[in-house]
N, C-alpha and C positions, 0 to 999 in steps of 0.2 A: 791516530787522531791527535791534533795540536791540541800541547798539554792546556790552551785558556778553553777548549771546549769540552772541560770536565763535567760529568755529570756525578754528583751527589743523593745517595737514597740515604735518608736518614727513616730510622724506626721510631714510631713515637710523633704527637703532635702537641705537647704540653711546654709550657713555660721553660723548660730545660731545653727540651728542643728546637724551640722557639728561637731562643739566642744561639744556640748550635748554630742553626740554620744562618743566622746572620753573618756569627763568623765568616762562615763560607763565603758568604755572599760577595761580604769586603774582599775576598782576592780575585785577582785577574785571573787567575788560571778556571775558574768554576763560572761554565755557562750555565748551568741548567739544578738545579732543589727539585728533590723529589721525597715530598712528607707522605709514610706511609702511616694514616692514621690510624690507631687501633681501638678508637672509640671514643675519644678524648668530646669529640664535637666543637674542635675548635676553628674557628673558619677566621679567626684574626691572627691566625701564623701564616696565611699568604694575603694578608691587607696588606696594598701599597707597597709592594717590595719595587727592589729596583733590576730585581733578575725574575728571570724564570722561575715562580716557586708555582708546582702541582702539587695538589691534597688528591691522595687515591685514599679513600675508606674503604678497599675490596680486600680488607684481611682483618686477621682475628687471632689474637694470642690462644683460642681455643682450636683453631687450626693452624698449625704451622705451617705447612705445603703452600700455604697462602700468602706468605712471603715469598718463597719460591717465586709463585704465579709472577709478583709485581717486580722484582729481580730482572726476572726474565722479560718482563713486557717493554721495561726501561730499560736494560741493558745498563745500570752504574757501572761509572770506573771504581769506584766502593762505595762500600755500605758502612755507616755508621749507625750502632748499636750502645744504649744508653740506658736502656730503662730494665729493673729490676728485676722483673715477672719474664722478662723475654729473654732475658740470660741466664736466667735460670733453667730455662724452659731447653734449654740448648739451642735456637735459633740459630747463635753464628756457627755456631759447626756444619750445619744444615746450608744453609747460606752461603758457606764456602764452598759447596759444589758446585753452586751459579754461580758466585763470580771470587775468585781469588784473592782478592783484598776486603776485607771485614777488621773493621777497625771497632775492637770488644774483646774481652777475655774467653775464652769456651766455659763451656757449661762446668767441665772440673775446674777451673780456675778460679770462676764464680762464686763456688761454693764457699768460698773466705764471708762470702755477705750472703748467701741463698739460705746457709745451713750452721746456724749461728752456736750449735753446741760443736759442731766440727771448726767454726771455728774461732772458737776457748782451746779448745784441743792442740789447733795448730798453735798459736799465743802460749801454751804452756811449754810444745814442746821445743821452738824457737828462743826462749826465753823474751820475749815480749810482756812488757808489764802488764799488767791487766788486773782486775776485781778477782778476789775468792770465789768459786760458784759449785755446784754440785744440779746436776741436770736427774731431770723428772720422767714418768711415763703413766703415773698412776696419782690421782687427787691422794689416797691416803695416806699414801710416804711420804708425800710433799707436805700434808699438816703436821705427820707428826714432827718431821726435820724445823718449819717453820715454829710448832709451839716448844720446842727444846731450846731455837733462838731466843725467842721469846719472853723465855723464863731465867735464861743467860742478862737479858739487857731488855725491860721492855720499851724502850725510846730508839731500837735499832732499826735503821735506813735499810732496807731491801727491795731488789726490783723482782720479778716475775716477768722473764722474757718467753715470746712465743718465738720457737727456733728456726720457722718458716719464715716466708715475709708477708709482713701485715700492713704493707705501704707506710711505716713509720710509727704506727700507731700500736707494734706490738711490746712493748716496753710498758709497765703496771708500776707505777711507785708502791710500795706499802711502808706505813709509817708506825704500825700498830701489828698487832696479830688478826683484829677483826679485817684489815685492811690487804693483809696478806691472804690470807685465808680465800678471801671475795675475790683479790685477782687468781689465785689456783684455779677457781672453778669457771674464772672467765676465758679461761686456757682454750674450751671447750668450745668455744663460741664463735672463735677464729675461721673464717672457711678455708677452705681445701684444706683441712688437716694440719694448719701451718701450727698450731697447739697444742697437738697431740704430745710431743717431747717438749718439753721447757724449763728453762735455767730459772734457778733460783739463787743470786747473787749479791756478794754485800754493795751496798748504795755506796759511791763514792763522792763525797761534800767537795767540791771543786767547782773549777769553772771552764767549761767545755770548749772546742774548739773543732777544727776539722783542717786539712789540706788535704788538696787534690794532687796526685804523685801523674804524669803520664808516663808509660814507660811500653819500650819496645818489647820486652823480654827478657833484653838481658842487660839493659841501661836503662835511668829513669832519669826526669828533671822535676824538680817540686815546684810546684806554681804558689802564687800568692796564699794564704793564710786565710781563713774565713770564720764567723761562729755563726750557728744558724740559732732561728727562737721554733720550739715546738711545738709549745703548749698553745690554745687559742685566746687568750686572754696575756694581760699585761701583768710584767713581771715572776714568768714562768707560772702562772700558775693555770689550771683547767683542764680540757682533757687533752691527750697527744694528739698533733696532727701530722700531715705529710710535711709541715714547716709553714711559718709565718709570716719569715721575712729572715732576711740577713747583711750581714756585712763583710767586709773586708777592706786591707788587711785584718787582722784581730789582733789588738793591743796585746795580748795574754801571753802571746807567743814571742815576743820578743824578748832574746835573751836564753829561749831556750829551742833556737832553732839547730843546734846541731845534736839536741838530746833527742830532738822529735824523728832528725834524722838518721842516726843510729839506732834508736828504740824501736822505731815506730814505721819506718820507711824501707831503711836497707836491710832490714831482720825479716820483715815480709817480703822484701821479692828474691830475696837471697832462699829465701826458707823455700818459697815456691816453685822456685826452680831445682831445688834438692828434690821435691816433691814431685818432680815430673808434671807440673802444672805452671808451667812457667808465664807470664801473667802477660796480657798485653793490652793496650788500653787505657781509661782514667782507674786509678784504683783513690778512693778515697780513703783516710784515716779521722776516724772518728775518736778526739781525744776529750781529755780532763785534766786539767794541775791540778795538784792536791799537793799543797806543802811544798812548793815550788817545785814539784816532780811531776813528771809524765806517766798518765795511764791510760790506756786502749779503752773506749767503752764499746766499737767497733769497727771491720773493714766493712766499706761497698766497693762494689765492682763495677763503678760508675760513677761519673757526674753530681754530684750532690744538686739537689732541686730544693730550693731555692740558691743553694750558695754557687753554682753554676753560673746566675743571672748576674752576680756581681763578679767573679774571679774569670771568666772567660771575657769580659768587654776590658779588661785589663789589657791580656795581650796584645803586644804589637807587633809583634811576628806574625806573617803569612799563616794562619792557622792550617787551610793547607798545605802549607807545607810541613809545617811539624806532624800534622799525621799522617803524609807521604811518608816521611823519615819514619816513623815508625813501624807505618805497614814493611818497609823495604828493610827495618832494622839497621839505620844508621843515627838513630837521635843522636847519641854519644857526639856526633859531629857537628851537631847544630846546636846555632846559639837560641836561645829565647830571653825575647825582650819584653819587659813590662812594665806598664807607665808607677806615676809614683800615687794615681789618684787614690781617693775614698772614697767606696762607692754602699747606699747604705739601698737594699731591696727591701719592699715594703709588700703584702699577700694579700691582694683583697678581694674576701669571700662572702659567699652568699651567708646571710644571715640565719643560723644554725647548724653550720657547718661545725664540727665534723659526724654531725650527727643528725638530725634529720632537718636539710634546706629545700626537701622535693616541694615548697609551696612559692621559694624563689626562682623556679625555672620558668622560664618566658618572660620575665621582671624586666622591663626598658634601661639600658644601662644610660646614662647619660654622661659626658664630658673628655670622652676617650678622644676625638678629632681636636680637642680644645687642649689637652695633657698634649697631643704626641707635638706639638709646634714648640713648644718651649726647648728652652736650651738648658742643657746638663740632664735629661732625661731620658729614661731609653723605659717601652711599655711593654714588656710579654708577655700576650695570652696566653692562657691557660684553658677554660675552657667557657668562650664568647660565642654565639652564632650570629651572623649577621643576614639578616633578610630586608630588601631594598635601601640598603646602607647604612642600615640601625642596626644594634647591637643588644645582644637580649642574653640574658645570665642563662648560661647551661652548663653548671656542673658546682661542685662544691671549692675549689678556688679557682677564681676566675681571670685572675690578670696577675702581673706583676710589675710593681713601678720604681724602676731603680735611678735615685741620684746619687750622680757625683761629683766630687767637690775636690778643694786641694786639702781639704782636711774633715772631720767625721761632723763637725758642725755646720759647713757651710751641705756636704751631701745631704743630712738629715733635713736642713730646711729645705732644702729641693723638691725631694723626697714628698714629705708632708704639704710641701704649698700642690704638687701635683697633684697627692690625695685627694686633696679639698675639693678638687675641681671635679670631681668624679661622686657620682651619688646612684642608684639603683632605685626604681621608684616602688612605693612605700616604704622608704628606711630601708632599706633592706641590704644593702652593704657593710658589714663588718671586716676590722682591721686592726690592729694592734697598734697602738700611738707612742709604744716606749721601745722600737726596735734602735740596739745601738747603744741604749742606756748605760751601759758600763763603761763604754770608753768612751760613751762623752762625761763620767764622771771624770773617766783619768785625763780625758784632753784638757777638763778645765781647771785641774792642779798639774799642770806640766807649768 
């Protein structure tokens, strides 16, 4: 087959894959996107494309074989695999009996982000910086461990992580003992078991960040620099979500880009490869300065959602081709290039999101045809449905609206003038109005 009549099966139909899918799209070598939905209900990741994009919804992260099925119906030159639950799940192993190229870690490689006291474990034995923690399996050991803290310092910062994945949302601040105590027994509450085992670790007062490493196995290049916001409200504060919004580059990191990549980059794929799990794919690194030093708060085994939406429109490099070069294992040879912009992503969700929005589903969205015309804009759904050309809120985030600019000021107005224009009818749109905030403090004392 002539390499421009590429066919693309990406997993996944949300905001992350969203722009995946666009990358692609930009090269000549990719004829044909094939979104295998897994539930998302998002019917504006194939609005107005300018190739071939098919949405199959005939699979289920509770069947696997059922990726199989659409593998096999579509016949990809590979598969791209992104999203958390399905690499955990082992999919790409599965997957690579239909077709040969799967571009994703396996399900052991994963496990740096599936299995989060395994991996503190790895972080300890690698020497990778990282937080104090000491892991659980039973509420009463963990109270008394917490009121021993407690009575050490009662003003001391602690998180309570569930060691499965909780889409984002398994991380507990406590700031008190009453506060720790309530997140132990929220442990319990997690489905599928993901808080049966969980970390109980010191808080680290810093300012976070992330970069996405890609790497073949046995080479990696780091891309752009990102900070994501988590919390649903402004200025970090409310409850955790899957993400808010983000940006990139991230101010924070400048200055300590060769610590993050000895510390933090070449210690984990060097370590995974000792390990017989040698990594291939996006591996994200989830950091924190504290005191002008680097520390791990954690790996994913994939894309970060939302900082994806900003750091992949960066590249200018044939995106497939850099994941050709990895599937074949020659990245080391190739160059990648990336522009100088800022670009700032903004998350806009149904109102009561992340917690109960089920009175905003079928809610008329308005202003999305009006957003996508403007310039310096790029819009990925999340999760929109559209019936006779209208667009109606289905899910708990909905879109995402990335400007960008030659600097974090002129992005962020972009950004926010595109907000404006978008509304959900009765109010019912929430958003976060201070994403970016730190480094437009530091942009405006440069």
């Amino acid at each position: 087959m002539p390499v421009e009549d590429q066919t693309i099966l990406i997993i996944g139909a949300g905001g992350r894959e969203h722009a995946i899918s666009v990358a692609y799209e930009k090269s000549p070598n990719v004829k044909r996107i094939i979104i295998a939905d897994i539930g998302s209900g998002n019917d504006f990741i194939a609005y107005k494309r300018e190739k071939e994009v098919i949405v199959d919804t005939n699979c289920s992260i509770k069947d696997p074989d059922s990726f199989k099925a659409v593998a096999k119906k579509y016949k990809p030159d590979w598969i791209d695999v992104q999203q958390d639950d399905i690499l955990a799940s082992g999919v790409v192993d599965l997957l690579e009996d239909e077709c040969s190229a799967v571009f994703g870690p396996s399900k052991s490689a994963a496990r740096i982000e599936s299995d989060k006291k395994s991996s503190r474990e790895f972080m300890q034995e690698y020497g990778i910086p990282h937080p104090e923690f000491k892991y659980f399996d039973d509420e009463t050991n963990a109270q008394k461990y917490v009121e021993e803290l407690y009575s050490q310092n009662p003003e001391r910062l602690l998180y309570v992580k569930a060691t499965g994945l909780c889409a984002g949302k398994g991380a507990l601040k406590s700031l008190s003992l009453e506060d720790a105590v309530k997140n132990i027994r929220e442990m319990k509450t997690f489905p599928n078991g993901a808080g049966r085992v969980f970390l109980i670790e010191d808080g680290l007062v810093g300012e976070e960040y992330s970069q996405q490493v890609i790497t073949d196995r046995k080479t990696y290049k780091i891309l752009k620099s990102a900070q994501d916001n988590k919390t649903v409200f402004n200025f970090d504060q409310g409850d955790q979500t899957g993400g808010m919004g983000a940006i990139s580059p991230a101010m924070v990191t400048q200055g300590l880009e060769s610590e993050i990549e000895r510390e933090q980059v070449s210690k984990a794929i060097k370590g995974m490869i000792l390990e017989g799990n040698p990594f291939r794919g996006i591996l994200y690194v989830g950091g924190i300065v504290v005191n002008s030093k680097v520390s791990t708060i954690e790996y994913n085994a994939r894309w970060g959602d939302p900082e994806c939406q900003v750091v992949l429109p960066s590249i200018e490099t044939d995106y497939f081709e850099i994941v050709k070069a990895c599937l074949e294992g020659r990245l080391k040879d190739l160059e990648i290039s990336q522009d100088n912009m800022t670009r700032i992503c903004v998350a806009g969700v149904s109102r009561g999101y992340p917690k109960d929005y089920s009175s905003v589903k079928g809610k008329r969205i308005y202003g999305i045809d009006e957003v996508l015309k403007m310039d310096g804009i790029r819009l990925f759904g999340a999760g929109i449905e559209i019936v006779n050309s209208k667009f109606y809120a289905n899910g708990g985030r909905l879109f995402y609206i990335v400007g960008e600019g030659g600097d974090i000021i002129e992005a962020k107005q972009r950004a926010y003038s595109a907000m404006a224009r978008i509304s959900i009818e009765g109010n019912n749109l929430h958003y976060r109005t201070d994403i970016g905030w730190r480094d437009i403090d530091r942009f405006r004392k440069l």
